[in-house]
C-alpha positions in Angstrom: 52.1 104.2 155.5 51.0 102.2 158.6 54.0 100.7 160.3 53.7 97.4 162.2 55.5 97.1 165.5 55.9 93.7 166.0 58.2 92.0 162.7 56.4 89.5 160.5 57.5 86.2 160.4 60.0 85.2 158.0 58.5 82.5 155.3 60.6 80.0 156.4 58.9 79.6 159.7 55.7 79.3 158.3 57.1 76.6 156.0 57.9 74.9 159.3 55.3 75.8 161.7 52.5 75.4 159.3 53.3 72.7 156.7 56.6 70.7 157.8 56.3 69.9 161.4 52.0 69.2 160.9 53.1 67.3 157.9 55.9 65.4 159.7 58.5 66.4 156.2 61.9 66.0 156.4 64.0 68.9 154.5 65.7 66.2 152.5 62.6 64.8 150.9 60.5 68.3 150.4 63.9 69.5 148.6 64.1 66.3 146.7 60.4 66.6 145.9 60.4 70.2 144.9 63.6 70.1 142.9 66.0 72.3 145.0 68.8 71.7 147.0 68.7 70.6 150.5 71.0 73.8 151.9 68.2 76.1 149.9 65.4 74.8 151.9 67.6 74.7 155.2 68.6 78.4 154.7 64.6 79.6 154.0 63.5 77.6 157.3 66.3 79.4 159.0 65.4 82.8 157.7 68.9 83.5 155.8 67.5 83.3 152.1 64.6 84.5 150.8 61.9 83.2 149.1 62.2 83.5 145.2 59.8 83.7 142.5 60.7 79.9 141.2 60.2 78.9 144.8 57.4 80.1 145.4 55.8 78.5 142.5 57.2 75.2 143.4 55.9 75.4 147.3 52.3 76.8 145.9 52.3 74.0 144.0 53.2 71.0 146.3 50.8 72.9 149.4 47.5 73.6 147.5 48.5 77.2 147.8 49.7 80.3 146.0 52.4 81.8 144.4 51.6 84.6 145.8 50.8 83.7 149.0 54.8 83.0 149.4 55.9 86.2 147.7 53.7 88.1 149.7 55.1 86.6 153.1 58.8 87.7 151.7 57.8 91.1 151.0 56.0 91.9 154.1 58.7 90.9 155.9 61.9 92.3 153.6 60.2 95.8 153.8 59.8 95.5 157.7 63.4 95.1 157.9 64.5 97.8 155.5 62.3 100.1 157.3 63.4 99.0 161.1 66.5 97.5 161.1 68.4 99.7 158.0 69.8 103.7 158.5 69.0 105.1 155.5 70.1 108.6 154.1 67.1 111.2 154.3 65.8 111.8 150.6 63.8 115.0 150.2 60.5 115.4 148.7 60.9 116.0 144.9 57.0 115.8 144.1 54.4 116.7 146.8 50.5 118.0 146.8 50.9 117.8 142.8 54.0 119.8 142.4 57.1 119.4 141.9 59.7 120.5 143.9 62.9 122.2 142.2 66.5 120.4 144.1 67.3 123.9 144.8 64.5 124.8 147.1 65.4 120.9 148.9 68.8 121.5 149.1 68.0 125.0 150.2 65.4 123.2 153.0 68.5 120.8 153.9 70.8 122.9 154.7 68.6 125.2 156.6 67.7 122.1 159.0 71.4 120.8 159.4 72.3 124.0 160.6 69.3 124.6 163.2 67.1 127.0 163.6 
């Protein structure tokens, strides 16, 4: 999978960058307008909550644009940060080429690359 260097933009700052600060919105009356707290929309502008399916639908909906478009956004970025920012235990290949690959012949590999060569 190709990697990307530099870390999407969280949602949130294309909510404010591209549709809140051109469209001169208050969080107060785009919350009121879309039916969700005030706090929710602070805390997806400020890139501590994520963008959810039901939101997602309601900001499509009030900017012309897609659910998807939104979920999309939150995805690209969530995986970026699982893949750069996480440690993650190694997990071994159980299905390669076509084949599977027994857990004795991994654990087998494992071991052999712990120890060295």
């Amino acid at each position: 999978m190709k990697t990307r260097k530099r870390k999407p933009l969280h949602p949130g700052i294309i909510l404010e960058e591209h549709y809140l600060k051109p469209l001169n919105l208050n969080l107060q009356k785009l919350a009121d307008h879309l039916g969700i707290a005030r706090n929710t929309l602070f805390r997806i502008r400020t890139g501590r909550m994520s963008i959810t399916p039901g939101i997602a639908l309601a900001l499509a909906r009030a900017f012309d644009t897609t659910p998807q478009l939104w979920l999309n956004l939150q995805q690209k970025y969530d995986l970026w940060v699982e893949e750069n920012e996480k440690i993650h235990v190694e997990v071994m290949p159980l299905y390669r080429g076509g084949l599977f690959i027994p857990f004795e012949e991994n654990l087998y590999k494992f071991h052999k690359r712990l120890r060295g060569p």
